[in-house]
C-alpha positions in Angstrom: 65.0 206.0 -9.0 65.2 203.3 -6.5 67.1 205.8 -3.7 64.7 208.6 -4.3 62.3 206.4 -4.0 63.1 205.1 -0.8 64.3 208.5 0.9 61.0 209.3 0.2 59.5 206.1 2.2 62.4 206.9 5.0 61.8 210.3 5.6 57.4 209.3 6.6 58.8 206.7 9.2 59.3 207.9 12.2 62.4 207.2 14.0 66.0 208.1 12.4 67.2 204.7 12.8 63.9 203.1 10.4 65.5 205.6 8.0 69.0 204.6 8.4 68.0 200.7 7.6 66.0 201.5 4.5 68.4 203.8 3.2 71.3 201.4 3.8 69.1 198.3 2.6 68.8 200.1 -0.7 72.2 201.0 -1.4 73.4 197.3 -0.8 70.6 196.8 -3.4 71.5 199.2 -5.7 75.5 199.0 -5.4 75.3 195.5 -5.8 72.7 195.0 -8.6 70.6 192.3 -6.1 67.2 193.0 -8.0 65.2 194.7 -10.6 61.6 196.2 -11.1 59.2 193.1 -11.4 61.6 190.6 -9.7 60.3 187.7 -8.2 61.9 186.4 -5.2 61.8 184.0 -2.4 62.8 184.8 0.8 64.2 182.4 3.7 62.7 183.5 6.9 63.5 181.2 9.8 61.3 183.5 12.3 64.6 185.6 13.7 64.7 189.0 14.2 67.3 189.4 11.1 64.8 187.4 8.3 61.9 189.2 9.8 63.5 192.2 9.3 64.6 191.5 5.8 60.7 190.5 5.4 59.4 193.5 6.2 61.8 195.5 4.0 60.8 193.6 1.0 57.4 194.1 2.0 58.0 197.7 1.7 59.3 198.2 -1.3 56.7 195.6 -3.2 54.9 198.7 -4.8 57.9 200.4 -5.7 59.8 197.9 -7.7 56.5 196.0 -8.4 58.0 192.9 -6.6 56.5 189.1 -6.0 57.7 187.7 -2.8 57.2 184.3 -1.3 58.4 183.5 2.0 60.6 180.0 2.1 60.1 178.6 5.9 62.1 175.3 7.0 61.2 173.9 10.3 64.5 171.8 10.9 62.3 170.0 14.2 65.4 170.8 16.6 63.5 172.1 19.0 60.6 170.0 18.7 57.2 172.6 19.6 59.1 175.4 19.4 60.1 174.8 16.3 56.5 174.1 15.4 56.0 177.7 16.8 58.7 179.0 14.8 56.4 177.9 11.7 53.2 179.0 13.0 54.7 182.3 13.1 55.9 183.0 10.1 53.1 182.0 8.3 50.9 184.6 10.5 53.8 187.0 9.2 53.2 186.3 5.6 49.3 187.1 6.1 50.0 190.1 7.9 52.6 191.0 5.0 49.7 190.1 2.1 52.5 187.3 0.8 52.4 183.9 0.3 54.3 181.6 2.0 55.8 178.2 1.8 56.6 175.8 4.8 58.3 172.8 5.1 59.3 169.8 7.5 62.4 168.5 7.6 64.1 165.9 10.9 67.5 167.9 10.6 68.6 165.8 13.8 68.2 162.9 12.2 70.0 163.8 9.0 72.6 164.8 10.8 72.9 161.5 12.6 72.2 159.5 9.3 75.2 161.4 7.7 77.4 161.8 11.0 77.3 165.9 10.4 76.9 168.4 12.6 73.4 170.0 13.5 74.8 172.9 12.0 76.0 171.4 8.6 73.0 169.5 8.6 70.6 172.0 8.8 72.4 174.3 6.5 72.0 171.1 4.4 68.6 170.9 4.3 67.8 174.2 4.3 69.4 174.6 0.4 68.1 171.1 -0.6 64.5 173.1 -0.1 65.6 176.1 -1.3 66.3 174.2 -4.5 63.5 172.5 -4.7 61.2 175.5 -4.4 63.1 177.3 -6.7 62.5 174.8 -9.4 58.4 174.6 -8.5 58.2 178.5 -8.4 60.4 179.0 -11.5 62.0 181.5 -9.2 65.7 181.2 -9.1 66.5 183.9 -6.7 66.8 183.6 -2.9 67.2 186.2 -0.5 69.0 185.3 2.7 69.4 187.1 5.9 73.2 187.4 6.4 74.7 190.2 8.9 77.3 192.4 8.8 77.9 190.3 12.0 77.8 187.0 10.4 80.4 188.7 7.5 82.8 189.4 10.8 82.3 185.9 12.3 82.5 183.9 8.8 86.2 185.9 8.4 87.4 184.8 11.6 86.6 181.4 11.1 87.6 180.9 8.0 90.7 182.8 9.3 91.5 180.3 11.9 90.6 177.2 9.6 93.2 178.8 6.8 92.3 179.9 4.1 93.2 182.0 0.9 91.7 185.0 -0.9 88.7 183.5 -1.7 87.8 182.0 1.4 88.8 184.9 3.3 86.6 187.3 1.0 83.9 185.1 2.9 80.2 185.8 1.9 79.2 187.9 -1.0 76.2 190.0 -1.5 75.3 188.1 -4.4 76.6 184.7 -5.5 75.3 181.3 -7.6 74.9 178.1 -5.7 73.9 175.1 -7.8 71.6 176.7 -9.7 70.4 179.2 -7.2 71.1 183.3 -6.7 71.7 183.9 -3.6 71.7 187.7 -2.7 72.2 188.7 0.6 71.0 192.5 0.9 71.4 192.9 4.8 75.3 192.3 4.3 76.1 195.8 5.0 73.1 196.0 8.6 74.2 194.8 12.3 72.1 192.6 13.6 71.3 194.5 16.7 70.1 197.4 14.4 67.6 194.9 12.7 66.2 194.3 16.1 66.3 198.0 17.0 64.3 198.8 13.5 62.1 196.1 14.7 61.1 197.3 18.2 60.8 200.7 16.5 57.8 199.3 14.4 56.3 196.7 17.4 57.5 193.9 15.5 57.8 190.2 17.3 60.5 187.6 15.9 61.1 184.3 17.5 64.7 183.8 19.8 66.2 180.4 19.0 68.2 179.6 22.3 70.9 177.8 20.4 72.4 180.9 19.1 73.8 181.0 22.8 75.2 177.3 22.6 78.9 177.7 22.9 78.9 174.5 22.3 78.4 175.6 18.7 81.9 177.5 17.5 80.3 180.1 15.5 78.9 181.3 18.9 82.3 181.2 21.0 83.1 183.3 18.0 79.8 185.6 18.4 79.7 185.5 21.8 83.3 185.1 23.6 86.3 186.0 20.7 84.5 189.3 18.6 83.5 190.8 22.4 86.9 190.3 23.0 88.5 192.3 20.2 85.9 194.8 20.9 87.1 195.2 24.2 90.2 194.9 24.7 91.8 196.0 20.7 89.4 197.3 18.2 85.8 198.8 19.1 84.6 198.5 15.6 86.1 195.3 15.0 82.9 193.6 12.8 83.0 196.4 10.4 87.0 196.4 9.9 86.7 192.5 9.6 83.3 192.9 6.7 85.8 195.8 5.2 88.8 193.6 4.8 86.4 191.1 2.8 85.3 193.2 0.7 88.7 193.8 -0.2 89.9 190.8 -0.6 87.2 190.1 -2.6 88.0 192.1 -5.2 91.9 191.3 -4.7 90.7 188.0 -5.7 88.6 188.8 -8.6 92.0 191.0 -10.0 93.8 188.0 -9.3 91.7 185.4 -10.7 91.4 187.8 -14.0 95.3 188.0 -14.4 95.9 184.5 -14.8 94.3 184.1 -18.1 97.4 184.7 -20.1 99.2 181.4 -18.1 96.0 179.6 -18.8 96.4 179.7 -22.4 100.0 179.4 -22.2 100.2 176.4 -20.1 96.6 174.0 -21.3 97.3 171.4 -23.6 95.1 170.5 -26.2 91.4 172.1 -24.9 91.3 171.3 -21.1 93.2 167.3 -22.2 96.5 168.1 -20.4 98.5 171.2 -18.4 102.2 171.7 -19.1 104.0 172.1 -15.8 107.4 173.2 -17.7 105.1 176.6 -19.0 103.4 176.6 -15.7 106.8 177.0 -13.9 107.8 180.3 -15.4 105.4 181.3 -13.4 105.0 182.5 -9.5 103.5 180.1 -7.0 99.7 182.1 -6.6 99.2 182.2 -10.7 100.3 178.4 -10.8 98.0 177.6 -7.9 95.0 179.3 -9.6 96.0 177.5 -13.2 95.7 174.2 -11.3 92.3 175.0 -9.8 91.3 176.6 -12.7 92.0 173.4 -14.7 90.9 171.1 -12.1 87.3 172.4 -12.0 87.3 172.3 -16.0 87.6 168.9 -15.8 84.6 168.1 -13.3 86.2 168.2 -10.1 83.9 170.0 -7.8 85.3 172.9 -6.0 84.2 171.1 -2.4 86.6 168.3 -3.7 89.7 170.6 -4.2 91.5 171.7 -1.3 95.4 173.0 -0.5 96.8 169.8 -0.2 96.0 168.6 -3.4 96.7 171.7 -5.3 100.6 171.8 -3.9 101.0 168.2 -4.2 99.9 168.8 -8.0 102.3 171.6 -8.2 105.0 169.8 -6.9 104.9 167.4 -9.3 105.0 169.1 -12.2 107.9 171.2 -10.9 109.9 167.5 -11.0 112.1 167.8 -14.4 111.5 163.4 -14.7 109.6 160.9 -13.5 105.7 159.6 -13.5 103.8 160.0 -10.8 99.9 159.4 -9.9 97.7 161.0 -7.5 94.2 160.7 -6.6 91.9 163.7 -6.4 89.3 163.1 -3.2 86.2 163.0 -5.4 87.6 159.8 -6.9 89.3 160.9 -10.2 92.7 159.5 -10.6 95.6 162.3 -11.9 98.7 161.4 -13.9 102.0 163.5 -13.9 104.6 163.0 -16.6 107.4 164.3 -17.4 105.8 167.5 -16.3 102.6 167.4 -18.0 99.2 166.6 -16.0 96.3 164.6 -17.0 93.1 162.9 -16.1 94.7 159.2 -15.9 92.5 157.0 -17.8 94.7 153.3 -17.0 92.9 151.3 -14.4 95.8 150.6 -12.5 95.8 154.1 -11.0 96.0 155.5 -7.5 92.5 154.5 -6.5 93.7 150.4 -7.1 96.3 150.4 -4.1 95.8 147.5 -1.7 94.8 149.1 1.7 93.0 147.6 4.7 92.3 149.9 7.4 89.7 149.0 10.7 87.0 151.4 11.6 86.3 153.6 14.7 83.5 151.8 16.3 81.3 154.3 16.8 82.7 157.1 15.0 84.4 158.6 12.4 87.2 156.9 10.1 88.2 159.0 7.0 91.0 158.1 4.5 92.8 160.9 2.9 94.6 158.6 0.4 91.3 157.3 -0.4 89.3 160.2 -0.1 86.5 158.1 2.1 84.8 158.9 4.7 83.2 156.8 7.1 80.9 157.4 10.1 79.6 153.9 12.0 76.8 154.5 15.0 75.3 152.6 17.3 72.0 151.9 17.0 68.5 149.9 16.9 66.4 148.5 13.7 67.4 149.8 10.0 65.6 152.4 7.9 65.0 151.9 4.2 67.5 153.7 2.1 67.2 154.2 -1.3 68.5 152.0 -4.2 71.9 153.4 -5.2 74.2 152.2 -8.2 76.6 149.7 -6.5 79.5 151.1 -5.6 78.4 154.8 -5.9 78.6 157.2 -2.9 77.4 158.6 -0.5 75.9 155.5 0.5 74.4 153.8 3.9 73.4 149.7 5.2 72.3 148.6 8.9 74.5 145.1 9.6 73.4 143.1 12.3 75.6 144.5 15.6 75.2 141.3 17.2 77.0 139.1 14.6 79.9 141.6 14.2 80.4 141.1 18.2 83.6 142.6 19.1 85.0 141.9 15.9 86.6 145.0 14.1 85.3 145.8 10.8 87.4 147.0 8.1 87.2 149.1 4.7 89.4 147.7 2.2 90.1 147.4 -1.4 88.4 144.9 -3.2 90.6 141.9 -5.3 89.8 139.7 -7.5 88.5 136.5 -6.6 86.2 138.0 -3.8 82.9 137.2 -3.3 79.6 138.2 -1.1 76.5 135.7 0.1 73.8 137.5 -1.6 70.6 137.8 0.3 67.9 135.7 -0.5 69.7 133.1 -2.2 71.9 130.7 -0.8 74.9 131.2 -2.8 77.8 133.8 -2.9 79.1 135.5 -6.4 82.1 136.9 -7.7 82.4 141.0 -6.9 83.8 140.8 -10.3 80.5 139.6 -11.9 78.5 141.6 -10.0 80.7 144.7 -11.6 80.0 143.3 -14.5 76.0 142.8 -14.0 75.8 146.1 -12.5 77.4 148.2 -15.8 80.2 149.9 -14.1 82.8 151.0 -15.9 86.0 149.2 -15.4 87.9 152.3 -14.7 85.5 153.0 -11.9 85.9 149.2 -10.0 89.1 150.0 -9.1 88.3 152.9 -6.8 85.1 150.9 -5.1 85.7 150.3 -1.5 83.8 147.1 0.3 83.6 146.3 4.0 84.7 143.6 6.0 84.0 141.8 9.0 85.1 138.3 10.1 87.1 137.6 7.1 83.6 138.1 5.1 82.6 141.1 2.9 79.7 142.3 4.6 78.6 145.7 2.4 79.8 147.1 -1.3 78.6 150.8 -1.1 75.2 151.3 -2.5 74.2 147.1 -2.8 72.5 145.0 -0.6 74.0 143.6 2.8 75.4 140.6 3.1 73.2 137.8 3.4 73.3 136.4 7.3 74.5 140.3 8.3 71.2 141.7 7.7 69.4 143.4 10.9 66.3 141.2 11.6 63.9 143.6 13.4 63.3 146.9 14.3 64.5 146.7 18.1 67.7 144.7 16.9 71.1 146.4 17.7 72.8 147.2 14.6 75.6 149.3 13.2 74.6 152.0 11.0 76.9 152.6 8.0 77.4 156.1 6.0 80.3 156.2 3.6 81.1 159.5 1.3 83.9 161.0 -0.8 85.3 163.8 0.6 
């Protein structure tokens, strides 16, 4: 119904390639199941020619499928009045388009800063912390995103160069979950310079953000220096060979990720308790692999916590006929191999309770792969209010006073019995122990809580209160700023 419907809306445009975009908009749509009649979606339209483009497709096929849109806008406040533009321009887009639309102000460059991420990361960040939100006010659960045949190409080669494995290299899928969100992305199969040429066909503006040409950015040496490249000088039509080959592997992976169920039932112990390694050996190295992951995420270790290294140090382990061995997963739960058989480690006197003492890059990053910490110091003036955390729970940031610590190194260590912190406002010091205690973690969880140090004084516990006598006094003071997270 849908295609008829649309050849029918094609074939009154003028202009072949307005035909060719609709038509190939709704076969993504259809192939791919990405909505039904009465839908309601939000779209994320940042003011570029590929979400306007997207916009006025949806706002085309409104009456057809009897669709709701909203339009979701973030202004990340890179650009300062341009990006200010960027907003005023999408929301005279929605009125034109008869839609509502919903804006937002988010200081991406200070997030970034705050967290020690990227402008990129940051924004990308921020951008699905709105979406969420929105999603949850609207009761609309599906967003529609403005992904390129393009961006498919450049996603593979990065992810390519990084290393990765069949899912990672099956990159961006038209329609996918993401902490509670849909995501579809129906211009998946659409270059992005046909967008603006169906654009120009119909005298429609969109806004050029000049940082898509910052090669200073490596998704753009990848746009801009490495895909012309190919083009030139090896494959002409390089972008959709590379958006092919994901596909592909995409449903390679899907096969694949189907065919290990008979090793998943032969090799769990009890429910999701315990994995045997000596039934997981008969098997070959990509179905063990998967059975690890497979398990790992069953027990409520988030994907973003799971990488290579941690899956072949696993498998190696339970390959080993004798033995006990412990490792620690990098979002803080402890793993126990013996005798060949895997399992959350419940005794306190796991990995995460090694004595380590290790000095900070001052300013910059320090992360601990044994640890699974991550920790990015800055220089700067005053402190910011942050809010109240459970003590020793991450991600978590403190100001300390920058003149005190001098050129004295400061150090992330494990914490020991018998150490103590001033506490602010009072005038005595307390037991870390007691504060544990007071605080109602768990004692399997103290072990893995890192604390900071500075002149032979503990000067922060993630997610408490500074030290008393390292607190920053004013808001011109110089001070370090502190962000620690799992990673």
């Amino acid at each position: 119904m849908v295609v008829a419907v649309w050849a029918s809306i094609a074939a009154e445009w003028k202009g072949d390639e307005s035909g060719m975009i609709e038509s190939t908009f709704s076969k993504t749509i259809e192939s791919n199941g990405l909505i039904s009649e009465n839908d309601r979606i939000l779209l994320a339209v940042s003011g570029g020619a590929d979400s306007v483009a997207m916009a006025h497709l949806f706002s085309g096929s409104m009456a057809a499928w009897s669709l709701d849109i909203i339009l979701l806008h973030l202004n990340h406040q890179i650009r300062g009045e341009e990006s200010d533009d960027d907003e005023r321009f999408v929301s005279a887009l929605a009125d034109r388009l008869g839609v509502p639309v919903i804006s937002e102000k988010k200081d991406v460059p200070r997030l970034a800063k705050r967290k020690g991420l990227s402008l990129e990361m940051a924004a990308r960040e921020a951008r699905y912390a709105f979406f969420r939100k929105e999603a949850k006010l609207t009761g609309i659960s599906t967003v529609a995103v403005a992904h390129t045949l393009d961006d498919q190409a450049e996603t593979v080669l990065l992810r390519l160069m990084r290393g990765s494995g069949l899912r990672g290299l099956g990159a961006m899928d038209y329609r996918a979950e993401n902490d509670g969100l849909t995501v579809i992305r129906p211009l998946l199969d659409i270059r992005h310079a046909q967008l603006e040429e169906y654009l120009d066909g119909r005298n429609e503006d969109w806004r050029e953000d000049p940082s898509n040409s910052d090669l200073g950015f490596t998704r753009n040496r990848v746009r801009h220096e490495l895909i012309p490249y190919l083009e030139n000088r090896f494959n002409p039509g390089i972008r959709e060979t590379l958006h092919r080959t994901a596909g592909i592997l995409r449903d390679e992976d899907q096969l694949m990720e189907g065919s290990i169920d008979a090793a998943w039932d032969e090799c769990r112990k009890d429910g999701l308790k315990a994995l045997d390694g000596t039934a997981l050996d008969r098997f070959p190295r990509p179905v063990r692999y998967r059975v690890i992951l497979r398990w790992l995420q069953g027990r409520g270790i988030s994907p973003s916590d799971m990488d290579y290294n941690l899956v072949s140090r696993i498998d190696r382990m339970l390959r080993k006929s004798v033995g006990s061995k412990r490792i620690q997963a990098s979002g803080g739960t402890a793993l126990k191999v013996r005798y060949q058989v895997l399992e959350v480690d419940q005794d306190v006197e796991s990995a995460g309770s090694r004595i380590f003492r290790l000095p900070l890059r001052l300013p910059g990053e320090t992360v601990l792969i044994e640890q699974g910490l991550r920790i990015v110091a800055s220089f700067e003036r005053g402190f910011e209010k942050s809010k109240g955390r459970v003590c020793g729970g991450l991600p978590a940031e403190a100001w300390i006073n920058r003149e005190k610590a001098g050129k004295a190194g400061i150090y992330v260590r494990s914490w020991a019995p018998g150490d103590r912190i001033n506490i602010a406002g009072t005038e005595g010091s307390k037991k870390l122990q007691d504060i544990f205690v007071d605080e109602k973690i768990p004692r399997e969880l103290r072990v893995g809580v890192p604390v900071l140090e500075c002149r032979r004084e503990i000067v922060w516990i993630p997610g408490f209160r500074v030290a008393r006598g390292w607190e920053v006094t004013g808001s011109g003071s110089p001070s370090i700023h502190l962000f620690m997270e799992r990673v």
